[in-house]
ChimeraX commands (.cxc) that place a marker at each C-alpha (Angstrom):
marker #1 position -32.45,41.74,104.44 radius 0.5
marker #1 position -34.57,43.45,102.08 radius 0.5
marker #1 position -32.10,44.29,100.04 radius 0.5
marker #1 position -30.69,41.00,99.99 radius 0.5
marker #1 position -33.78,39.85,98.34 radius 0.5
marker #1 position -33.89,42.51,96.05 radius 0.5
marker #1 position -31.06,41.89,94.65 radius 0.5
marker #1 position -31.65,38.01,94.35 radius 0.5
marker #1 position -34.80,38.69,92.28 radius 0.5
marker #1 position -33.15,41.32,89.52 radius 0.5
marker #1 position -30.29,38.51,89.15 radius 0.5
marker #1 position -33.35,35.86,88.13 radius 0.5
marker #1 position -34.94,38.87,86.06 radius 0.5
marker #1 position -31.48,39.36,84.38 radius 0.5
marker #1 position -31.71,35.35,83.86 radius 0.5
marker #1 position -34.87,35.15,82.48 radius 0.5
marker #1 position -34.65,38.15,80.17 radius 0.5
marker #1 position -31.09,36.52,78.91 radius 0.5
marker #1 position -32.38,33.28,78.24 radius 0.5
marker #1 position -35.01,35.12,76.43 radius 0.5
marker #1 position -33.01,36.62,74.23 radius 0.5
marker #1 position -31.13,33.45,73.44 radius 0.5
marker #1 position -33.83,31.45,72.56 radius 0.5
marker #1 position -35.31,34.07,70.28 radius 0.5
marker #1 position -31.94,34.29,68.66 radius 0.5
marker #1 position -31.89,30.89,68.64 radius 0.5
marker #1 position -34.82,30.80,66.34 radius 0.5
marker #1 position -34.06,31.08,62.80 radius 0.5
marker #1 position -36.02,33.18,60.35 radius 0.5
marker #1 position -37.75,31.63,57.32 radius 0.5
marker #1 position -36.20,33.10,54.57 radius 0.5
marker #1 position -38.07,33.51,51.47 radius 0.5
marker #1 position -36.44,31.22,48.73 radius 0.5
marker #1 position -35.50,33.27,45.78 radius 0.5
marker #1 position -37.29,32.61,42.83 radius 0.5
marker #1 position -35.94,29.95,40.03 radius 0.5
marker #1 position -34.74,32.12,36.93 radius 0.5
marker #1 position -36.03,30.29,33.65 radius 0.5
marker #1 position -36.81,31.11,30.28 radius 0.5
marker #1 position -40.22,32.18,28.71 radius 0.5
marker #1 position -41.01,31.89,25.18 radius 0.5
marker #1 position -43.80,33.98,24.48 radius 0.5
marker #1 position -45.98,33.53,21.22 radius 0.5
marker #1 position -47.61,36.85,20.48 radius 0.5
marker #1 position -50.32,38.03,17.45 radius 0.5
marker #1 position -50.81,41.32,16.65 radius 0.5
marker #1 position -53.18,42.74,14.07 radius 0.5
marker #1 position -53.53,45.96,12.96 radius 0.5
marker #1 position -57.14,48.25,12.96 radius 0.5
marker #1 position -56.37,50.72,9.43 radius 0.5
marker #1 position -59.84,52.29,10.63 radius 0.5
marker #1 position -58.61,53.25,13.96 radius 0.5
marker #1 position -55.49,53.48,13.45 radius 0.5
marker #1 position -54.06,51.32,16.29 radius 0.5
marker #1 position -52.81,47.53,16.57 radius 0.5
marker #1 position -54.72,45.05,18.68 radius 0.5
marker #1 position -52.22,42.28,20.55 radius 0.5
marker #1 position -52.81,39.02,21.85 radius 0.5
marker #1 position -51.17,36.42,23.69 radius 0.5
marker #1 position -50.97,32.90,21.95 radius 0.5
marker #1 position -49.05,30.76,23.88 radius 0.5
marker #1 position -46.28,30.64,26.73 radius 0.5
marker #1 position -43.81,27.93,27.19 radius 0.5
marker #1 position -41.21,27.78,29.88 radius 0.5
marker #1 position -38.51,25.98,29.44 radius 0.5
marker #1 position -35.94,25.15,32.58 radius 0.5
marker #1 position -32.89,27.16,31.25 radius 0.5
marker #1 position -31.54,30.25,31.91 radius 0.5
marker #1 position -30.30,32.25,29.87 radius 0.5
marker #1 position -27.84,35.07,29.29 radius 0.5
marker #1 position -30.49,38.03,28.78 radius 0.5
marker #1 position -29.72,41.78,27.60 radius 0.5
marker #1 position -31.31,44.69,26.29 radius 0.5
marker #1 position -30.46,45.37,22.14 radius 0.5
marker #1 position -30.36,49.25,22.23 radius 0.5
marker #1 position -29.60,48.82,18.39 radius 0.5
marker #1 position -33.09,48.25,18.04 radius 0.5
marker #1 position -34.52,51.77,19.48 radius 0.5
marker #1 position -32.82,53.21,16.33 radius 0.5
marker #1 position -34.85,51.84,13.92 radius 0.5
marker #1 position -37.75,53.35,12.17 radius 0.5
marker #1 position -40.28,50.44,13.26 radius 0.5
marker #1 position -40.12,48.86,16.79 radius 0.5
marker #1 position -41.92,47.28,19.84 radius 0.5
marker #1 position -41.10,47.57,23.60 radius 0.5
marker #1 position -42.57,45.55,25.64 radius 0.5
marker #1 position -42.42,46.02,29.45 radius 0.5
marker #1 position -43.32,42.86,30.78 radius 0.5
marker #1 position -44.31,42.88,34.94 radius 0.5
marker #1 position -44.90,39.29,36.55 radius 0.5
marker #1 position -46.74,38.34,39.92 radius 0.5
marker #1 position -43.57,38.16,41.91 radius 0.5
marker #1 position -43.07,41.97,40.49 radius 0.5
marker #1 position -40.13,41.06,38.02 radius 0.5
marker #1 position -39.84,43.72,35.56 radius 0.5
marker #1 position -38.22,42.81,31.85 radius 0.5
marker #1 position -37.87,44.67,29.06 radius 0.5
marker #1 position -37.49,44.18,25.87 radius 0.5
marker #1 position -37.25,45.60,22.19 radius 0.5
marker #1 position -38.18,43.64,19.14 radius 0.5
marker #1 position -38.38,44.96,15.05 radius 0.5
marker #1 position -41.86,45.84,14.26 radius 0.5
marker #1 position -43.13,42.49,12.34 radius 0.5
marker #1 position -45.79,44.36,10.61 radius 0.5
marker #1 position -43.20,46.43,8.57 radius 0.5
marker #1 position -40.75,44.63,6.74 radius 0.5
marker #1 position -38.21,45.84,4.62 radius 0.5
marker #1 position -36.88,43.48,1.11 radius 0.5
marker #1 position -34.42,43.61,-0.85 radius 0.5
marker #1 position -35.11,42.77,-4.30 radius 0.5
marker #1 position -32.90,42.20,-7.55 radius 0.5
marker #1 position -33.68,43.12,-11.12 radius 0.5
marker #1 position -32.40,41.52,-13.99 radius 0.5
marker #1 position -30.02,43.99,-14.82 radius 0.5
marker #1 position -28.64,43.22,-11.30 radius 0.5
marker #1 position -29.62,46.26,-9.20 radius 0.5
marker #1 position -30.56,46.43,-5.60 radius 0.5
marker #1 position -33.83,47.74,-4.91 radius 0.5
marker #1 position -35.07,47.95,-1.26 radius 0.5
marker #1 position -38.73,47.83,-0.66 radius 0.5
marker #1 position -41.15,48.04,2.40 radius 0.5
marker #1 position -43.95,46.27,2.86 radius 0.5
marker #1 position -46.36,47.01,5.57 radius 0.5
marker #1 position -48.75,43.68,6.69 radius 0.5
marker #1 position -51.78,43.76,8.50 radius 0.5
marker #1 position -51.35,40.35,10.87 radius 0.5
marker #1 position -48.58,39.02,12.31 radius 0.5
marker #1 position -47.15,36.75,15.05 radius 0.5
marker #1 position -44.15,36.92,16.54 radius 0.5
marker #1 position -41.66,35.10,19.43 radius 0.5
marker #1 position -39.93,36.67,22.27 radius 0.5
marker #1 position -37.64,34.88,24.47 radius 0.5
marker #1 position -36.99,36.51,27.88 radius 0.5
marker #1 position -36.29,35.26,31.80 radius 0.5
marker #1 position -38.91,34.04,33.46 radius 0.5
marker #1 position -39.34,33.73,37.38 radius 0.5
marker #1 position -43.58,33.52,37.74 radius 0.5
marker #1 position -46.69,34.02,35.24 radius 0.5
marker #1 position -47.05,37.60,34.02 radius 0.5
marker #1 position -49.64,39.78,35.49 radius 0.5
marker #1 position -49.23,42.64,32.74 radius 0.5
marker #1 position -47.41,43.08,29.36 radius 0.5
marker #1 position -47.30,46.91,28.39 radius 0.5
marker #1 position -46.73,47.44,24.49 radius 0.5
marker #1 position -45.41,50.42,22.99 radius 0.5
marker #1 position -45.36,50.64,19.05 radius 0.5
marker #1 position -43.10,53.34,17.51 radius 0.5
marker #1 position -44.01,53.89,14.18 radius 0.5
marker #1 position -41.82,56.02,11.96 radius 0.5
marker #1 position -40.08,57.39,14.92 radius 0.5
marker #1 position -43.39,58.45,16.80 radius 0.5
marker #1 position -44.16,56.57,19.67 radius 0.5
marker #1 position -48.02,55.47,19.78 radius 0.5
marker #1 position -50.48,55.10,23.11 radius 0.5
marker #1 position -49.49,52.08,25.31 radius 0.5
marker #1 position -51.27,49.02,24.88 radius 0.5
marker #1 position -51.76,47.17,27.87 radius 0.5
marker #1 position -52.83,43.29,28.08 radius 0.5
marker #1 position -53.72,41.63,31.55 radius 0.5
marker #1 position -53.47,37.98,32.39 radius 0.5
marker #1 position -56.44,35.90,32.30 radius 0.5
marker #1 position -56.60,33.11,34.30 radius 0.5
marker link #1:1,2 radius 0.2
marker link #1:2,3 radius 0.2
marker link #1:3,4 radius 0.2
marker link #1:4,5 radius 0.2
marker link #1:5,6 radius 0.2
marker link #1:6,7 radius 0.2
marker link #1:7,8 radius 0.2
marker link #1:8,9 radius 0.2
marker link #1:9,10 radius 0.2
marker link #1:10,11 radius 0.2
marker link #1:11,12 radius 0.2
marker link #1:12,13 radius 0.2
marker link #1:13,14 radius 0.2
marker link #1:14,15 radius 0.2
marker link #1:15,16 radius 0.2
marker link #1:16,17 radius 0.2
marker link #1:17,18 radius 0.2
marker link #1:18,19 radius 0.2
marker link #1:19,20 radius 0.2
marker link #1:20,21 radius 0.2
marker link #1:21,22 radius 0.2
marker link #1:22,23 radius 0.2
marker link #1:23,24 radius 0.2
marker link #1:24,25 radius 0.2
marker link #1:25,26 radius 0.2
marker link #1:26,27 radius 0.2
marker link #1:27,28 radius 0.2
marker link #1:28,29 radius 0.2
marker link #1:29,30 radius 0.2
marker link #1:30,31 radius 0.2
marker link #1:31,32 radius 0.2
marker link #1:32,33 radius 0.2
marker link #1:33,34 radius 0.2
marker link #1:34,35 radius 0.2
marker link #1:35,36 radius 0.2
marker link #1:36,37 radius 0.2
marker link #1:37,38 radius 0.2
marker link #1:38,39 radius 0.2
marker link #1:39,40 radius 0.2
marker link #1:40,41 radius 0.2
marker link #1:41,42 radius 0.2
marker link #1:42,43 radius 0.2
marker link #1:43,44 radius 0.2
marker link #1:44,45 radius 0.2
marker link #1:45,46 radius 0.2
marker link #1:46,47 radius 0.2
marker link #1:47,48 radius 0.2
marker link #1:48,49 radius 0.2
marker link #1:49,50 radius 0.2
marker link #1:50,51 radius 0.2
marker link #1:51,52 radius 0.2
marker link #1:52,53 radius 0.2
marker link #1:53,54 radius 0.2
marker link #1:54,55 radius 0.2
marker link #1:55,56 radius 0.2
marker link #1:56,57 radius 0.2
marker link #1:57,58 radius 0.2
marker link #1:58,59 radius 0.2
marker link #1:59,60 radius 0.2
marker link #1:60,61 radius 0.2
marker link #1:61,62 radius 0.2
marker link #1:62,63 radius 0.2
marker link #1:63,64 radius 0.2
marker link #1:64,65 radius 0.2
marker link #1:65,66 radius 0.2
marker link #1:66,67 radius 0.2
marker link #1:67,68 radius 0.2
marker link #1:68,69 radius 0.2
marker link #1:69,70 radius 0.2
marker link #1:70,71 radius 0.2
marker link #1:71,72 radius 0.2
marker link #1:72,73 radius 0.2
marker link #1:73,74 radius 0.2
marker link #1:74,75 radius 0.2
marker link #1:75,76 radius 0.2
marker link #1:76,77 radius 0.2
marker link #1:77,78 radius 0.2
marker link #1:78,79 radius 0.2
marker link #1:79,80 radius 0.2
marker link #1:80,81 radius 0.2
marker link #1:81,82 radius 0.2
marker link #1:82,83 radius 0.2
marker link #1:83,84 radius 0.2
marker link #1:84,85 radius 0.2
marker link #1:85,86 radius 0.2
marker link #1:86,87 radius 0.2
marker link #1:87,88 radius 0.2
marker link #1:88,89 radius 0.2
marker link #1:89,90 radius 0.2
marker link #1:90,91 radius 0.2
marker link #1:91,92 radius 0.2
marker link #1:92,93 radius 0.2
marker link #1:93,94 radius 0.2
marker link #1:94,95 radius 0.2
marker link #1:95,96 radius 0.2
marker link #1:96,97 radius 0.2
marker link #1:97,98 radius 0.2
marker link #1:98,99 radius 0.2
marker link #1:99,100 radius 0.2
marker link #1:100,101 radius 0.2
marker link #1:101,102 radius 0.2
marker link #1:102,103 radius 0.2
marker link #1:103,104 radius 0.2
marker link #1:104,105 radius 0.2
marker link #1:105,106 radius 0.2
marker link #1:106,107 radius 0.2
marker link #1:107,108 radius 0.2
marker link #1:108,109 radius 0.2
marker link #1:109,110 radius 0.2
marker link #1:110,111 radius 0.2
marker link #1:111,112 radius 0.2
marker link #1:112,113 radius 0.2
marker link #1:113,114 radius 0.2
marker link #1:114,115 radius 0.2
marker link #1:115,116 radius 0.2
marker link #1:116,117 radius 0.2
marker link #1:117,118 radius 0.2
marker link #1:118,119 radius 0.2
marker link #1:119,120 radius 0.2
marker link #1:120,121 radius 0.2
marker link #1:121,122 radius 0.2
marker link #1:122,123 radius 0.2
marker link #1:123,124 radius 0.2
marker link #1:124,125 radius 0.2
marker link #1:125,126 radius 0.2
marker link #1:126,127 radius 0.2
marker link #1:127,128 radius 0.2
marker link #1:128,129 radius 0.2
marker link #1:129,130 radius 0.2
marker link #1:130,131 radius 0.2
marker link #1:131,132 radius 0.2
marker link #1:132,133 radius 0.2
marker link #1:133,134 radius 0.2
marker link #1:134,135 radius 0.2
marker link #1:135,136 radius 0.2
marker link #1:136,137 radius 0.2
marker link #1:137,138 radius 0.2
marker link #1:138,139 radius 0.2
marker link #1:139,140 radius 0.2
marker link #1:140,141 radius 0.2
marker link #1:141,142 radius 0.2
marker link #1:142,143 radius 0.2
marker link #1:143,144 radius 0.2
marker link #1:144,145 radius 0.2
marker link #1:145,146 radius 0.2
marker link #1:146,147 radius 0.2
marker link #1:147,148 radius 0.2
marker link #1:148,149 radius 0.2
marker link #1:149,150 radius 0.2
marker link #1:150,151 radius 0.2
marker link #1:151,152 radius 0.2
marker link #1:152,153 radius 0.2
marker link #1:153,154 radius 0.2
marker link #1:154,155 radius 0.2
marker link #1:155,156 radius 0.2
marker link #1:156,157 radius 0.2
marker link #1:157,158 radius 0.2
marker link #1:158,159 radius 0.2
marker link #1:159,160 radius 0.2
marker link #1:160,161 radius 0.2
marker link #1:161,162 radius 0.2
view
């Protein structure tokens, strides 16, 4: 008789741990929804200290706009004399990179009257310049790195400001 019972209660312990386990499968997870890909147009300044020797950047303006857009890396860049990177980390920890021409050295071409080519740089001291790049949340940190006749100078780091 005792076993009778016994094995009545580990059948409603089987039923109750299986229903358990149903209803807690039953329950769905909320998932995360994955961020919105869109496109950031970022207006940047940059200005640079002769006495120090270093440039000083700044963050003008960002404007989103609800596109996306078809986004890759120009290695072509990283060849030339005068670049930027810029390493650009956002708040839901995105990570884009990107390579732009240095816009404080620019290089003309210039004609003569007797019709020859001659190339000439010119190296500014203030600039601005746009950079168009995805965009899922507001950045938290943009990283700089200037190379400068091949030599790549100390990272410059800007934080957001809110």
């Amino acid at each position: 008789m005792v076993g009778f019972f016994y094995l009545i209660s580990m059948k409603v312990k089987c039923y109750i741990v299986i229903c358990v386990v149903l209803f807690t499968a039953c329950v769905s997870l909320k998932e995360k929804p994955l961020p919105i890909e869109k496109t950031a147009f970022y207006t940047f300044s940059i200005q640079r200290d002769t006495i120090k020797n270093q440039s000083q950047f700044k963050v003008l303006d960002v404007q989103i706009a609800d596109t996306k857009i078809n986004y890759h890396l120009n290695k072509a860049i990283e060849k030339e004399p005068y670049y930027i990177r810029l390493n650009i980390i956002d708040e839901s920890k995105h990570q884009i990179t990107a390579l732009v021409s240095h816009p404080l050295y620019k290089r003309f071409d210039l004609y003569s009257e007797t019709g020859e080519i001659e190339s000439k740089s010119v190296k500014l001291q203030n600039a601005e310049f746009v950079l168009r790049v995805p965009f899922f949340s507001s950045y938290k940190t943009i990283t700089f790195t200037e190379t400068i006749n091949f030599v790549n100078q100390k990272p410059i780091t800007l934080k957001y400001e809110k």
